[in-house]
C-alpha positions in Angstrom: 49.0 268.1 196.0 50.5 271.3 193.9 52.4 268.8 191.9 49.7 266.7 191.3 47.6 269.7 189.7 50.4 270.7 188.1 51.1 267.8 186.5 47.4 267.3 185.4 47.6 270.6 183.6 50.9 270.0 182.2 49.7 266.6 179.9 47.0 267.4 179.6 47.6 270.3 177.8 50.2 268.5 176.1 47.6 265.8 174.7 45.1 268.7 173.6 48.1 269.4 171.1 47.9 266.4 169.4 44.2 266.2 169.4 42.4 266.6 165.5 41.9 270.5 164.6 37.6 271.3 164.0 36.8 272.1 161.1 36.8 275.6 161.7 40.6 275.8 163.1 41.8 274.4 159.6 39.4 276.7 158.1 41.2 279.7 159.8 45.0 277.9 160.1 45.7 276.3 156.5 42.8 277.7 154.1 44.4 280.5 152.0 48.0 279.8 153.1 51.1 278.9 151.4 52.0 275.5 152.1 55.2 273.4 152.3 54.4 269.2 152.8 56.6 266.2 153.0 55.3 262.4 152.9 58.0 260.2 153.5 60.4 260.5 149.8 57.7 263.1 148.6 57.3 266.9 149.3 56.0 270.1 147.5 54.2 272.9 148.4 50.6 273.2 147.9 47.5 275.7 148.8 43.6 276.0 149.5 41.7 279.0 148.1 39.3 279.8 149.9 36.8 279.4 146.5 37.4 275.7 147.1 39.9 275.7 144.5 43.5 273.4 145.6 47.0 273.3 144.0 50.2 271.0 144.7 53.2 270.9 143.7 55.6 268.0 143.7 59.7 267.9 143.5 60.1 266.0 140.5 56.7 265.3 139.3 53.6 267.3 137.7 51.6 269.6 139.1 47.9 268.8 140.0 45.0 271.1 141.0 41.6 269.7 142.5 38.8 270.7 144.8 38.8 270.8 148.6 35.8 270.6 151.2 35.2 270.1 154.5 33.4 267.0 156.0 33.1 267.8 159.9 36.4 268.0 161.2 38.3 266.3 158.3 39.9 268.2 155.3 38.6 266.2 152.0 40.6 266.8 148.9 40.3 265.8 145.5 43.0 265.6 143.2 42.3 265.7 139.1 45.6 263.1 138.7 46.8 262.5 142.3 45.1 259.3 143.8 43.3 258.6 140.3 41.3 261.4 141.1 39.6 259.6 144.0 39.2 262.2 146.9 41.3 262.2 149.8 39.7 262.5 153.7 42.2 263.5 156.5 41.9 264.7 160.1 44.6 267.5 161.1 46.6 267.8 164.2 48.3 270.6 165.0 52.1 270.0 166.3 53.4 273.3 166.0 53.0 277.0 166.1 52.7 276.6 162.2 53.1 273.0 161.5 50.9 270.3 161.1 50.3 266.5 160.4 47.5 264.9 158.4 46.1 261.1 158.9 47.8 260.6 155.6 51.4 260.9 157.5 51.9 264.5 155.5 53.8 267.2 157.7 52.6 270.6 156.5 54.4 273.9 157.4 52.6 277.3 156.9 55.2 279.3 154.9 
């Protein structure tokens, strides 16, 4: 029986950690922060002000900026040239103590 409890507690605290972030945990966990991303070839850094304001960077491409929101528990982010401007909707899952992964595929590190 011990095991069996234990073993309850043990997954399914391991499935809460894969479970989308609130709104207000990427609020507190990504807004403001230096960021490091990679998306299969791509990666860059990027960062959300807490004014709303967004920047990324890309290895061997230009720079964009843009505007992020929040939409319930998804992170929304529009790009003036990325995606042809067209904004961006992801929900976030934490996987680490300071890593991340979007709906997109992105993996995000707080630096």
């Amino acid at each position: 029986m011990r095991l069996l409890a234990a073993m309850i507690i043990l997954f399914g605290t391991a499935f809460s950690a894969f479970a989308a972030m609130s709104g207000n945990e990427i609020r507190s966990e990504l807004i403001g922060k230096n960021l490091s991303w990679k998306n299969g070839k791509y990666s860059g850094t990027a960062s959300y002000a807490s004014n709303g304001s967004a920047k990324v960077s890309i290895k061997g491409a230009d720079n964009d900026t843009g505007r992020w929101t929040l939409k319930g528990n998804q992170l929304c982010i529009t790009w003036k040239r990325t995606r042809g401007g067209k904004e961006g909707c992801f929900t976030v899952n934490k996987t680490g103590s300071k890593t991340y992964k979007y709906s997109n595929g992105s993996v995000v590190t707080v630096r």
